[in-house]
N, C-alpha and C positions, 0 to 999 in steps of 0.2 A: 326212574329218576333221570336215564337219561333223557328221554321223550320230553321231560319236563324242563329239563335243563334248556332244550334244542327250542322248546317252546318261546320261553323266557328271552332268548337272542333273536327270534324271529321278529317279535312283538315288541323287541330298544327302539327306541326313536332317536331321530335328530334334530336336534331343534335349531334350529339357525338366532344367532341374534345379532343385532348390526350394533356394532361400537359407534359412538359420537365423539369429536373431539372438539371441544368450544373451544376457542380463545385458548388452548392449550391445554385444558384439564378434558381425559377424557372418561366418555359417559357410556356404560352400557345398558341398553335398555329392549326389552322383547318390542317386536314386532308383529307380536298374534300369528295367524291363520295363514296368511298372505307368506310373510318371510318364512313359513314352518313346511311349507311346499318346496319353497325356492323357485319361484315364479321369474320369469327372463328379467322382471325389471329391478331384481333385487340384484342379480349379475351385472346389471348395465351399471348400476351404482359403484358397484364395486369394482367393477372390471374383469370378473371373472374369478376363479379359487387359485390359489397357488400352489406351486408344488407341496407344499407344505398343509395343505387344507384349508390355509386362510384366506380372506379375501383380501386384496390389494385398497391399502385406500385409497379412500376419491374425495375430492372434492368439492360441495355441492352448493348453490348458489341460495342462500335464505332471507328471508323479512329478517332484519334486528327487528327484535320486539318491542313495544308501544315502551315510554315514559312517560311517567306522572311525578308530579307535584303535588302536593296537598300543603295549601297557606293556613295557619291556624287562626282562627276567631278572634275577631279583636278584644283587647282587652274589657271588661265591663268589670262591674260590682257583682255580687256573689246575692241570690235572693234572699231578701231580706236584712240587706247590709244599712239600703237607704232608710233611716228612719230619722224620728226627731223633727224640732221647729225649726223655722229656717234660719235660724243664724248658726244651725249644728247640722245643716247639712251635708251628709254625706258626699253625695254629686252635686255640688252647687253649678258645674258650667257641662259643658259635651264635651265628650269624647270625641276628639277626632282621628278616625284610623285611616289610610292609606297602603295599598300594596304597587306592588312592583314588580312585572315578570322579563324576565328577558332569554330568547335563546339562541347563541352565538356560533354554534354548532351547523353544521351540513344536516340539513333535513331532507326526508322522504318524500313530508307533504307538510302544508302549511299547519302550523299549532294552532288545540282549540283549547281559547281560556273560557272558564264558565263556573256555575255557581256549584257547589258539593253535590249537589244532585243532580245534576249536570240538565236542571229546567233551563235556568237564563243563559246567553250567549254575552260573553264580555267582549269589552274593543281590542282590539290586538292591530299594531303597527309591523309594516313590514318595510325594512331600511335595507340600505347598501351593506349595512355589516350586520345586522339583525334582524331579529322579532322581536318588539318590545310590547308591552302592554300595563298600564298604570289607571290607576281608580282611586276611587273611595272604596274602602270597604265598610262593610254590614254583615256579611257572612264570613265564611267559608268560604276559599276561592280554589280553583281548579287548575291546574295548565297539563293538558293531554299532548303529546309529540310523538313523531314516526322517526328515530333515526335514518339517517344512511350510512354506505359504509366507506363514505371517504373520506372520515374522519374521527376524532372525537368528538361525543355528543357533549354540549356545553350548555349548560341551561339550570337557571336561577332563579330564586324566587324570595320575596321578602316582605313581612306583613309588622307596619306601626301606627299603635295608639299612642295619642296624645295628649295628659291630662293635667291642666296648668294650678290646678287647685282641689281643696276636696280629700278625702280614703284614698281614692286612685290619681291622685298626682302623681305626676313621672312620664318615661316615655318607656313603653314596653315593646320591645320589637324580636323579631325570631324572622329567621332563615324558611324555607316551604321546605320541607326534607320530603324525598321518596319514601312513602308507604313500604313497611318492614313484618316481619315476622319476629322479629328481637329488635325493642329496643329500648335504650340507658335515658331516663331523663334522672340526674345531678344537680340537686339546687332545691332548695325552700326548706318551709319550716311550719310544722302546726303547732306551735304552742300559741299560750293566748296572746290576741293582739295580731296572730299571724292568721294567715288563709291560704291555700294550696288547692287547685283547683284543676285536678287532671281531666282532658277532653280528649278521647278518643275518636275518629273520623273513619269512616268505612268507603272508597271513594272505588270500592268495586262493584261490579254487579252479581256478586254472590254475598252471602252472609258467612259473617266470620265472628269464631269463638276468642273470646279475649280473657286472656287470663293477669292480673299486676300481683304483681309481688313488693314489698314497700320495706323499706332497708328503713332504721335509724340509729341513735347514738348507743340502743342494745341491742343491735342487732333485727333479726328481721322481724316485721310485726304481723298478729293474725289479723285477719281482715273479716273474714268472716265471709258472707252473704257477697261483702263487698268485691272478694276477690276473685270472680267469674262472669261475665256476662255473655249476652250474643247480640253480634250489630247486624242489624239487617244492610242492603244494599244502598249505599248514600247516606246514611242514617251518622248521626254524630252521639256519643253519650257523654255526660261530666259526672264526675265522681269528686266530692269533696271531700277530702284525705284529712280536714280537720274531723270531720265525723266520722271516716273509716278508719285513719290512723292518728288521735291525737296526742296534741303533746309533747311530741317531737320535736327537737330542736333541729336536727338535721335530717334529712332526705335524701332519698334515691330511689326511683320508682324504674322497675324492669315491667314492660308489659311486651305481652306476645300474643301471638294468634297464630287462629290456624281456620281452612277455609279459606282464609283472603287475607291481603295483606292489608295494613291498618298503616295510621299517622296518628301520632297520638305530641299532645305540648302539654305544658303545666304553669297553668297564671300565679303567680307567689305575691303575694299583698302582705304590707305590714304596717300598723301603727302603732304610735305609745300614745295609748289617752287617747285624744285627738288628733293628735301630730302626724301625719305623715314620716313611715320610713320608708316608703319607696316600693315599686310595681315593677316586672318584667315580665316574660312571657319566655321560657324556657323550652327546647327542643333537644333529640335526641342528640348525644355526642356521639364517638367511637365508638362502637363496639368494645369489650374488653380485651386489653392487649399488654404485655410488660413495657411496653413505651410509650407515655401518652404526654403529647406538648398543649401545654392552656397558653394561646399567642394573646398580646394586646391585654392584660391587665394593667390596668392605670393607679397610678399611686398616688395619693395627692399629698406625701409627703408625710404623714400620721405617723405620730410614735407607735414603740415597740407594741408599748401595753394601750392604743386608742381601739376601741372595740369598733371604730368604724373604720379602721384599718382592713386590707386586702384578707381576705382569708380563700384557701384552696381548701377543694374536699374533696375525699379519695374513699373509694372502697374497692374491695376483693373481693369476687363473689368470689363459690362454693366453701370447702370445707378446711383450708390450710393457712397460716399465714402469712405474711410475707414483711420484708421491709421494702421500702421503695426509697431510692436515693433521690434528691430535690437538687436539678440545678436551675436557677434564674442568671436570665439573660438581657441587661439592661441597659440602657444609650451610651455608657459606660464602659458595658463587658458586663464580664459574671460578676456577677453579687453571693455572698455568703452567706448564709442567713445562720445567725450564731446556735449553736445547739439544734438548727433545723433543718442540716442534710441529707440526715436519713430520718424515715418515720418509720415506727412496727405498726402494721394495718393487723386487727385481727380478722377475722374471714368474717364477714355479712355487716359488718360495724362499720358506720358511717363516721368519719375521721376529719374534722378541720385541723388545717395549720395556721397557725395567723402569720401573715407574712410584712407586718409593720416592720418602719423604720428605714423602709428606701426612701430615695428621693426622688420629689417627684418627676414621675414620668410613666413611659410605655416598657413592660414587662412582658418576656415570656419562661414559661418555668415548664419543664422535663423532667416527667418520671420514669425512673428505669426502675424496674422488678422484676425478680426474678416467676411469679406470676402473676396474671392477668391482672388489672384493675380498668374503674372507670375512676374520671375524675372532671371537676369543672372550679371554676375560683368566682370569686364576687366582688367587687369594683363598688364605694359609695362615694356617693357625689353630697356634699354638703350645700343647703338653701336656704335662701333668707327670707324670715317671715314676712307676710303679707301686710301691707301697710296698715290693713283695717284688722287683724289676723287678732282674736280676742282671746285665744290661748297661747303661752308664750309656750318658746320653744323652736330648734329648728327644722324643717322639714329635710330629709332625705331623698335621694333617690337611688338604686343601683343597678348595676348592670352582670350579670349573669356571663360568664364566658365559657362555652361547653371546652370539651375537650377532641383532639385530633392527632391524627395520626401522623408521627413524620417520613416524608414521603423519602422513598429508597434511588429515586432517581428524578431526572426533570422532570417537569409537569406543565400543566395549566390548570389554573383553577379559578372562580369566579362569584360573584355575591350582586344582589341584586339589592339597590339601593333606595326606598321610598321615601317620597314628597314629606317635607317639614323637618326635616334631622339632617344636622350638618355631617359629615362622613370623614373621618381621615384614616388612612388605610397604617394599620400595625404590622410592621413585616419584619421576621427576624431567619440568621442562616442559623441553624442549630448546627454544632460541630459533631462529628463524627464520634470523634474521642471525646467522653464528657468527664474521665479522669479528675482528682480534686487536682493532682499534683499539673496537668495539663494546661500547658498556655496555646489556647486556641490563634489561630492563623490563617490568611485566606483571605479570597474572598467571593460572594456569589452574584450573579445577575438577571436582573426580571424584567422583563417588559411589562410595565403597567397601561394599559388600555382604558378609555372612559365610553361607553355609550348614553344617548340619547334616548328619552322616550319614542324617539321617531324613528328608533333603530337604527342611527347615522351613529359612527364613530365622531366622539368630539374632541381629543384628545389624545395622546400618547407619551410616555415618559419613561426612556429607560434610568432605573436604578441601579445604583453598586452597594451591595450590603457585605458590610465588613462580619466575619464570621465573631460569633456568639455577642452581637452587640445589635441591638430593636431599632428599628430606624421606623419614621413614620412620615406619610405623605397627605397632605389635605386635598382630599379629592375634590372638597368644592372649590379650592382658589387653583388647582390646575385644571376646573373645567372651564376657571371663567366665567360669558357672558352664561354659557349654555349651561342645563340642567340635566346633571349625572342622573341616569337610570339604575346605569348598572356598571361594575368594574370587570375587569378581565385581567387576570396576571399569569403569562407566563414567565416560569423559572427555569434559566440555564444549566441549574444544577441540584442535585438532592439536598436536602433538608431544610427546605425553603418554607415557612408556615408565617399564618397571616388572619388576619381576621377585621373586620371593621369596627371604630368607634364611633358611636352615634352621639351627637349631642343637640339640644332643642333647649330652646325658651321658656319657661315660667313667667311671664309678663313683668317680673321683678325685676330690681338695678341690676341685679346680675346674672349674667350673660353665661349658656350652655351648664343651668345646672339640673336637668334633666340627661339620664344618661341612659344608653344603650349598646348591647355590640351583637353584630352578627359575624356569625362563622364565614370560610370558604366553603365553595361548595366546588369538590375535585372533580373533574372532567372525566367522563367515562367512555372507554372503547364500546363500540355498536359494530359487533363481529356481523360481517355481511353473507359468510360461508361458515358450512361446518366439515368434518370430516368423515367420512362415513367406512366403516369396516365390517366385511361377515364374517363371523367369528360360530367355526362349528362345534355346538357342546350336545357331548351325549348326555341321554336323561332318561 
């Protein structure tokens, strides 16, 4: 026994492994063959062992790693939507889409914009304060970048269709979001009359396993067949959720992967009869969180009970429920919404509130719960029938407003603006204290910035936002002569949130009734070092 004993201690190893510490979170990971010898250059990293056996960190000089963008798909018709003689045509005129990239940020190396499969090479402008890059779109658009590390990385992207008559009248536009492994799209609807059209985008060069899960008004729904696929490298797929989930009046689609990271949007179409109710193109929100703020909701004044009044929608995933308290934040101050400050969400049930009866204007509304949710609200814009228009009735449009995180300290954050939609920027301070009994006070400051498609700065304007009250800026009458690309806001102080309103033409007497909004997109640290520790574990 004891031979055996003597044996068994002979034959312990030591395995070395070396600690990482990113941007402050630290990571242990093996090092195989090489670090399991303790080879001189694993020393030099470290510096040596310590009294203590461990090794001293160090710090080591790295590539931040590549960013991407992925723009989603312009808007179109669903096959088989166009049908009928031509006075009931579905698509009577073109679609016209346009994207928009910009990156603001300290780069490594110059950015490449290009098609999803990264065949075509797109134009790209290099100015005194940017990259910018604008088109037509047809596809799928790309934007690849190398951070550096003298900065944060700042870089935006924005894709809108524009459709003046027809099923797909409206102006549909979305934000380029980075490729994820989790993520919330919040918005649409399958019942009949409606279309929801989720497109998943693979902009890596491995293949990745894609799994959705699809929340509604009972909760979550089986998919079937529908709810697993695999995207090869470049490869896009659309699933139409009227066929995999219908009947649903509310929506929330989680999709995920694994293998690679995915961009995945959701086109939401609806009519009554023939009438247009209006198109968007919808993108990931926040992630789920107990504090989620929807900036830039527009009210056009609509009673309590107008069913084209604002409505928010909220859900809780997993298995517990929660209330979430509601406060709105309006040119005014806080608004109360009678009977509507707190809501009971039950877990996987998709939840609107109708938030009729303010007055009109720019809105932001804050949820706090005690667990996680996603949440997004909706905006309709009322239209007047077409002169020759042989079914009565008015046409709609609206606009989707995801939801976002409020930020714990100053920031910078940014949105990339596309050709044909007028833009004015919703910016509100959320107060700290969101108490009912609380009289909020203060106040916070932003620099708002304008770029050119030429990557020239064309503008600059600082703001003062009076705490819990929406203040809004027309970015095309503070660019002037020149033509905004993209916006830039730094914030002085935390809980500064912000979002764009898009508005366009319908060729009718009235003017911006076509609507849209895109999110901020918040600036990210590009860690240039990491830190490195030997760390000895018996085994």
């Amino acid at each position: 026994m004891a031979r055996k004993t003597a044996t068994r201690k002979s034959t312990r190893t030591v395995v070395r492994w070396v600690g990482l510490a990113v941007t402050g979170v630290a990571v242990l990971g093996a090092t195989g063959a090489v670090a399991a010898v303790g080879l001189p250059w694993a020393q030099t990293l470290t510096g040596g062992e310590s009294a203590s056996g461990q090794g001293a960190a160090r710090v080591v000089a790295v590539d931040p790693a590549p960013a991407t963008l992925v723009c989603p798909q312009p808007a179109r018709l669903p096959e088989g939507s166009d049908v009928g003689d031509d006075q009931f045509q579905a698509s009577p005129v073109q679609t016209v889409s346009t994207y928009a990239l910009a990156v603001l940020g300290s780069l490594a190396q110059v950015p490449r914009v290009s098609t999803l499969d990264g065949a075509d090479e797109l134009g790209l402008a290099q100015g005194a304060a940017a990259f910018a890059a604008a088109g037509d779109a047809s596809g799928g658009v790309l934007l690849r970048a190398r951070p550096d590390a003298e900065g944060p990385f700042r870089a935006a992207g924005a894709l809108a269709s524009v459709t003046t008559t027809g099923d797909l009248r409206g102006l549909a536009a979305a934000a380029c979001p980075a490729p994820r492994i989790s993520q919330w799209i919040v918005g649409g609807s399958t019942e009949v009359g409606s279309s929801a059209m989720l497109v998943v985008q693979n902009p890596s060069a491995r293949a990745a396993t894609v799994t959705l899960t699809v929340h509604g008004p009972g909760g979550q729904v089986a998919l079937g067949s529908n709810g697993s696929f695999v995207l090869g490298p470049g490869e896009s797929r659309e699933t139409r959720l009227e066929a995999a989930a219908p009947d649903q009046r509310r929506l929330a689609v989680h999709v995920t992967s694994s293998g690679a990271r995915v961009a995945a949007h959701l086109q939401t179409q609806s009519i009554d009869g023939l009438v247009p109710q209006g198109v968007d193109l919808l993108t990931p929100g926040v992630e789920p969180r107990r504090t989620v703020a929807v900036p830039g909701i527009v009210s056009g004044g609509q009673a309590v009970d107008d069913p084209h009044a604002p409505q928010l929608r909220m859900l809780v995933p997993g298995e517990e429920p929660t209330t979430a308290r509601v406060s709105v934040y309006g040119p005014d101050g806080r608004v109360y919404l009678r009977g509507g400050e707190e809501v009971d969400l039950e877990p996987g049930v998709v939840t609107d509130l109708p938030i009729g009866g303010l007055p009109e204007g720019s809105y932001t509304v804050v949820l706090d719960a005690d667990r996680p949710l996603v949440a997004a609200a909706v905006s309709t814009r009322e239209g007047v029938p077409a002169a020759d228009a042989v079914v009565s009735g008015a046409p709609y449009d609206v606009a989707w407003v995801v939801g976002a995180a409020v930020p714990e300290a100053a920031g910078s954050a940014q949105a990339a603006l596309p050709a044909g939609a007028r833009p004015v920027l919703a910016l509100t301070a959320v107060p700290a204290d969101r108490g009912e009994d609380v009289d909020p006070s203060g106040q916070a400051a932003a620099v708002v910035r304008l770029y050119g498609p030429d990557g020239a700065q064309v503008a600059e304007r600082q703001v003062a936002l009076e705490a819990a009250r929406s203040t809004t800026v027309d970015l095309a009458e503070m660019a002037g002569a020149a033509v905004p690309a993209a916006v830039g806001v730094e914030a002085d102080d935390a809980g500064v949130v912000w979002s764009v309103q898009l508005t366009a033409d319908d060729g009718t007497s009235a003017a911006g009734t076509l609507v849209a909004s895109l999110p901020a997109t918040a600036a990210e640290a590009a860690p240039g070092s990491v830190s490195v520790r030997e760390v000895d574990a018996a085994g």
